[in-house]
C-alpha positions in Angstrom: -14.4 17.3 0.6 -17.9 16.8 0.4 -20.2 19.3 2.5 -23.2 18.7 4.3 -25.5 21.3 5.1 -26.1 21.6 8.5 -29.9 21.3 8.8 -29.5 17.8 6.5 -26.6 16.7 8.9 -29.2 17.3 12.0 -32.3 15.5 10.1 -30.1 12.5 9.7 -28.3 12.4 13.3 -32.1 12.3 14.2 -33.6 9.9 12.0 -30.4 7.5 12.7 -31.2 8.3 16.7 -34.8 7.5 16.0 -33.9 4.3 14.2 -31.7 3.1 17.0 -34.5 3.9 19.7 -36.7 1.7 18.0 -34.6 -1.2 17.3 -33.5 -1.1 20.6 -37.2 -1.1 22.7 -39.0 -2.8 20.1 -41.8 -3.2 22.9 -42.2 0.4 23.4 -42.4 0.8 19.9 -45.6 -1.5 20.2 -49.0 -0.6 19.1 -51.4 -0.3 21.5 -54.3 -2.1 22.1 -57.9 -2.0 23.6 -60.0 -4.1 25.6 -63.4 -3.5 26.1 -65.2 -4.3 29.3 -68.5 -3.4 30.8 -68.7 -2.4 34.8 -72.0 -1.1 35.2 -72.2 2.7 34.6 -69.3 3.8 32.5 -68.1 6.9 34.3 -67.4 4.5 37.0 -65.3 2.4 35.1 -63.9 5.1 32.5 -62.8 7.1 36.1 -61.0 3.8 37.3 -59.1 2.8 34.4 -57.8 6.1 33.1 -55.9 6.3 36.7 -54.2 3.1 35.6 -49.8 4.2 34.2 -49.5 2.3 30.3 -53.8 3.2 29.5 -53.5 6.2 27.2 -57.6 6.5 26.8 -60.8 5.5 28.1 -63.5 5.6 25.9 -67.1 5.2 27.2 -70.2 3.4 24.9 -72.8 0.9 23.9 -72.0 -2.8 22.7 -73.4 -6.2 22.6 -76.7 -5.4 21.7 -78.6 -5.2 18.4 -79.7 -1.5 17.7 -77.4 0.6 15.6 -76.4 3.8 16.7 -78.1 3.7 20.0 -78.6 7.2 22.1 -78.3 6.8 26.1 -82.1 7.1 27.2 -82.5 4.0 24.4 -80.3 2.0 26.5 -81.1 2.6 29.5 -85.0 2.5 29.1 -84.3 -1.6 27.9 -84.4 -3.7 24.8 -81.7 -2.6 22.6 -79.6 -5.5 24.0 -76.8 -3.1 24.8 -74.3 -2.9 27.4 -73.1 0.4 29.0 -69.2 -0.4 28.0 -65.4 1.1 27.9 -62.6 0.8 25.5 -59.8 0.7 27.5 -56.2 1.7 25.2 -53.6 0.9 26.3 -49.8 0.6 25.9 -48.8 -3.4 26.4 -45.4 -2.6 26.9 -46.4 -0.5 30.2 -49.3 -2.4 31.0 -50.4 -6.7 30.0 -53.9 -7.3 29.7 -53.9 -9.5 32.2 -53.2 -7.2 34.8 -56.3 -4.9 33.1 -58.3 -8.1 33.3 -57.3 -8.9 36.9 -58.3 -5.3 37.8 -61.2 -4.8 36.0 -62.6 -8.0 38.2 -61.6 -6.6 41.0 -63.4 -3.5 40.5 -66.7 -4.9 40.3 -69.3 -7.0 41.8 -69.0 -10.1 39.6 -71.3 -12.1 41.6 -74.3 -9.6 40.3 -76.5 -11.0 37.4 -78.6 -8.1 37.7 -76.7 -5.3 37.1 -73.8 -3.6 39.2 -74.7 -1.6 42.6 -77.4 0.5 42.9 -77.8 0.5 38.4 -80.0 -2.4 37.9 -81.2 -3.6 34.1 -79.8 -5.2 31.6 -77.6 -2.2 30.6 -75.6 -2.5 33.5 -74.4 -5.9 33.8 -71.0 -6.7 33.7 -69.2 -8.4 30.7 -66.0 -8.7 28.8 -66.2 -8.5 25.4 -62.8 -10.9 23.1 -62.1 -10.6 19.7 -59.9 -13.4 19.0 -58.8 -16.9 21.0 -55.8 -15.4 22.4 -58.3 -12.7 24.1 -60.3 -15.3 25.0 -58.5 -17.7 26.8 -56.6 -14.8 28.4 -60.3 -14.0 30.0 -61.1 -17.2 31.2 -57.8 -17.6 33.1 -58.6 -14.2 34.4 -61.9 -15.3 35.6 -61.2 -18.4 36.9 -58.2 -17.0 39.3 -61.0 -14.3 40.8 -63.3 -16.7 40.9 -60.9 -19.2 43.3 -59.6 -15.6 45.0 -63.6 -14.4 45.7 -64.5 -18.0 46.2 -67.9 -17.6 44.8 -69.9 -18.1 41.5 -68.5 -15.5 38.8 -71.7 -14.5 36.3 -69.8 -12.1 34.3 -69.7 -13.3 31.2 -67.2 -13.8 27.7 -69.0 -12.5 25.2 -67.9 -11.8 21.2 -67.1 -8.6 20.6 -69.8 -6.4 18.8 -69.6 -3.1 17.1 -68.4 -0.5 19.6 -70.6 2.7 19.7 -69.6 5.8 21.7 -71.7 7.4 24.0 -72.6 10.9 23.8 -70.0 13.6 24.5 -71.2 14.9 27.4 -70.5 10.9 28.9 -66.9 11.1 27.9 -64.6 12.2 31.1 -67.6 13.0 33.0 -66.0 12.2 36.0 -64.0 15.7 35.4 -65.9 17.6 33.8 -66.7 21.4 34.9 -70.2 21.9 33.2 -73.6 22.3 36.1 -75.7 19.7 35.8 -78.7 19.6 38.0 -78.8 16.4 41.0 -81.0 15.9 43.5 -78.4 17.8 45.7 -79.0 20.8 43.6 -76.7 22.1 40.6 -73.2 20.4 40.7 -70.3 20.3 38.5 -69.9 17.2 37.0 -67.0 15.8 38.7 -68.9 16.7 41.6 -72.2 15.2 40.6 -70.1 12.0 39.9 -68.4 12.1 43.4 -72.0 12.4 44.9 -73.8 9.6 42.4 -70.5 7.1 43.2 -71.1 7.4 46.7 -74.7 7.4 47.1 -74.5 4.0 44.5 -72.2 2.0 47.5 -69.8 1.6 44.4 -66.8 1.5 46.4 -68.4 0.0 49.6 -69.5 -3.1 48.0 -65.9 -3.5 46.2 -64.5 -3.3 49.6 -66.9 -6.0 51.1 -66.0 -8.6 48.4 -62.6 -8.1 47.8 -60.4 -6.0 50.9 -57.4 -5.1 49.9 -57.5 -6.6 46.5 -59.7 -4.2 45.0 -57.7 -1.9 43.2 -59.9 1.9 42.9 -61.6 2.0 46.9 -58.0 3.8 48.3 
């Protein structure tokens, strides 16, 4: 008789386990993908989406414009041609983009060329940013059904994607963070800095106005 050592016999009971998983949820076995969206000021939209079950990350950044490796104050101050933006990654077997798409209009003011609440500039204007035909067509349909939902003029537009660049650290999970920062309330954490800015920016009361019970962040 032929003997197996034990801790061989338990590696191959799990790779064969393993293999059946796989070949028997071949969509959770899928990779994941991003989209990348911009909603005005990226903590915003970075807080929003990471609350969503089948995103793994939010990552916020720069894209669109023509600057390489832009800082923050470059894109704010104007010129660079940048957009404040989010990668959004996530898990299609959890979560279509579709559904991300449909969100992510309903999470803005779409309607606003200028910029997106109380951010104005060409840094915070809304876009959504394809890479492919497939990820363009599945845009359009997603802004034509808000646009017949809203029943006004969508500006946000389809744009090609562009190099991605992330924003500085301190920008990433701001909306959590636990370092002071100095407002114009006084010394804050961050997450309560955000709270404070997203309120005092009519964010959420401007999502309310245009789409009521649609809008999927305003509780």
């Amino acid at each position: 008789m032929t003997h197996i050592h034990p801790l061989k016999n338990a590696a191959l009971a799990l790779s064969i386990l393993l293999g059946c998983w796989a070949s028997a949820n071949p969509a959770e076995a899928a990779e994941t993908r991003t989209l990348t969206v911009a909603g005005g000021c990226f903590w915003c939209v970075e807080s929003d989406f990471e609350s969503v079950p089948g995103v793994s990350e939010v990552v916020s950044g720069y894209t669109g414009g023509k600057v390489k490796n832009p800082d923050y104050k470059q894109v704010t101050r104007g010129g660079t041609g940048h957009y404040e933006a989010v990668q959004i990654h996530y898990d299609p077997a959890r979560v279509s983009r579709d559904t991300l798409l449909s969100m992510f209009f309903r999470s803005i003011d779409p309607t606003d060329a200028g910029g997106q609440f109380c951010d104005r500039g060409a840094s915070y204007r809304s876009a959504i940013f394809v890479s492919n035909p497939a990820e363009k067509t599945a845009a359009e349909a997603a802004k034509a059904k808000a646009a017949k939902q809203l029943g006004q003029k969508i500006v946000t537009p389809i744009l090609p994607a562009a190099t991605f660049y992330e924003a500085e650290a301190y920008h990433q999970d701001y909306y959590k963070g636990t370092k002071l920062v100095v407002t114009r309330a006084g010394p804050k954490k961050q997450s309560s800095a955000y709270k404070f800015y997203r309120e005092a920016c009519g964010r959420d009361q401007r999502v309310k106005q245009l789409w009521g019970k649609s809008a999927p962040f305003t509780g």
